[in-house]
C-alpha positions in Angstrom: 13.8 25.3 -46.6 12.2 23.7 -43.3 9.5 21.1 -43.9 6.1 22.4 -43.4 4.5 21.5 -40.2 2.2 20.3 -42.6 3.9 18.1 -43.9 5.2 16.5 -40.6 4.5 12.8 -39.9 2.5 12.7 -37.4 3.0 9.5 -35.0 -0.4 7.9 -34.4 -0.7 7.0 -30.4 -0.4 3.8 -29.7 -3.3 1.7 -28.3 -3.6 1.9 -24.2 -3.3 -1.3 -22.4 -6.4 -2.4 -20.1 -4.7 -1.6 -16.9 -7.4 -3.4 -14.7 -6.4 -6.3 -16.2 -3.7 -9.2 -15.7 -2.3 -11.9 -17.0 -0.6 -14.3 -14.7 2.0 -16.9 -16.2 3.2 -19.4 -14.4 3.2 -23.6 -15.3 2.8 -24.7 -12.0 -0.4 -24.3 -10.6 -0.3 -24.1 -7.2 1.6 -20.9 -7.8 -1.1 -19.5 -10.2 -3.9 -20.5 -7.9 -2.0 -19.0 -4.9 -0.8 -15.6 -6.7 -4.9 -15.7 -8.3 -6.2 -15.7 -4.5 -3.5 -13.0 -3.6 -4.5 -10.6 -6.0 -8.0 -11.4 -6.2 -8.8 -11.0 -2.6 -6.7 -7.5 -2.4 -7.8 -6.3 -6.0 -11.1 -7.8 -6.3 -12.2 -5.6 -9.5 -8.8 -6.2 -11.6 -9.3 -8.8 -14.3 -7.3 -12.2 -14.0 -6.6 -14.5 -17.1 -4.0 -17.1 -16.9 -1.7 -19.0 -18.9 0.5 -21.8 -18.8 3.2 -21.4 -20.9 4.9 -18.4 -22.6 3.4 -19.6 -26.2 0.1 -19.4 -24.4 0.8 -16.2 -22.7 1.4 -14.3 -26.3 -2.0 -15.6 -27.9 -4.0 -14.6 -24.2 -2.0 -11.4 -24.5 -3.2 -10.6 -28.2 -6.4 -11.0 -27.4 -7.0 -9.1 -23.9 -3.7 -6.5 -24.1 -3.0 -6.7 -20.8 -1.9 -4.1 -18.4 0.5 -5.9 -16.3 2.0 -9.3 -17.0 3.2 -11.3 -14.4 6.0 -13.7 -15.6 7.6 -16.5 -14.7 11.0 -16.7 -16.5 11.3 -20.9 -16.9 8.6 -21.7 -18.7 7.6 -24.9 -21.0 7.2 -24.6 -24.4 8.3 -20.9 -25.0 10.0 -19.3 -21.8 9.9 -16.2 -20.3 11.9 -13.6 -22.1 11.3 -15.4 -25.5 7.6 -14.9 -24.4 8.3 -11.1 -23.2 10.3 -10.9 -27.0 7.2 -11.6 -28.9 4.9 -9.4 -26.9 7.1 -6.7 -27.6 6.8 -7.6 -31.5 3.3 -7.9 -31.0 3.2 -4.4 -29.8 5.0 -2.9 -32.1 3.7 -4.0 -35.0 0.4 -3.7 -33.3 1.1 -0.1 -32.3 0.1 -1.3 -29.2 1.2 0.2 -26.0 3.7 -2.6 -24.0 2.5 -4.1 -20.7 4.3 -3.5 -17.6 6.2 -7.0 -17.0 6.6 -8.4 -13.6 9.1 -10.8 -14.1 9.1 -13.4 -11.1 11.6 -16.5 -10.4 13.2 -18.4 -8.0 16.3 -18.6 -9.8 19.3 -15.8 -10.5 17.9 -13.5 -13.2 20.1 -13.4 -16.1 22.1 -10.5 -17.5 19.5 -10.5 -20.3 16.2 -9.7 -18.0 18.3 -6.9 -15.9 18.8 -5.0 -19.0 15.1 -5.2 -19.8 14.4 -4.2 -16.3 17.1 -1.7 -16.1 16.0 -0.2 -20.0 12.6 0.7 -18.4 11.3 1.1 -15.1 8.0 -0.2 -15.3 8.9 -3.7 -15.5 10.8 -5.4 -12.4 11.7 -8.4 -11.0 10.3 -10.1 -8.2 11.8 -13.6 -6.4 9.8 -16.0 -5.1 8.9 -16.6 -2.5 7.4 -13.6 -2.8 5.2 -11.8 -0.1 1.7 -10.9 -0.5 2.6 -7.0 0.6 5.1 -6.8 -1.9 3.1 -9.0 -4.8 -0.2 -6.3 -4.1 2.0 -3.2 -3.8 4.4 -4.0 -7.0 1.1 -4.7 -8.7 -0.6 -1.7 -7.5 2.2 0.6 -9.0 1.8 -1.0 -12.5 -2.0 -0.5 -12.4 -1.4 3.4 -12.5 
């Protein structure tokens, strides 16, 4: 006999993300400051926080639940994908809907961050230098 529809689990929905807000990780500053005035002066109502490292990324990220995270992959302390790893823990265990990642490096992405890119098409990968047009625009698609 069929289960009930009664009796169906039910899967709660999982928490939205604040998509008018950002979280910008990067451990050199000058790029923070620069990719802050980018964004700020096309976006001026989306929310910027900032962190320095990827350990300090996760505890801003718990606490705000970013919409889009943009990442630097060589980071101090915890890098990139080890930072992306425990947001994704966080939002699972959370029930917590995952941020759209903007990865962004100046070095050859590894075969590990194309697969996360490739699994799901809201995250990408950007190389710096990066233009403004294409820094606002990828943003701009994430906000959605």
């Amino acid at each position: 006999m069929p289960p009930s529809k009664k009796n169906a689990k039910k899967t709660a929905p999982l928490k939205p993300c604040d998509s008018q807000r950002l979280l910008i990780v990067d451990d050199d500053a000058a790029v923070r400051q620069t990719f802050q005035a980018i964004i700020s002066g096309a976006l001026p109502d989306l929310k910027i926080d900032i962190a320095t490292d990827g350990t300090e990324a996760v505890e801003v990220f718990r606490a705000a639940h970013q919409g889009i995270v943009l990442m630097d992959i060589y980071l101090p302390v915890m890098n990139g994908l080890e930072a992306y790893n425990q947001i994704e823990l966080q939002c699972s265990v959370s029930k917590w809907q995952m941020p759209r990642m903007v990865f962004c490096s100046g070095f050859f992405p590894s075969a590990t961050l194309k697969g996360i890119v490739e699994a799901n098409p809201e995250h990408c990968i950007l190389h710096k230098p990066v233009r403004n047009e294409l820094l606002i625009e990828t943003i701009k698609e994430r906000m959605a």
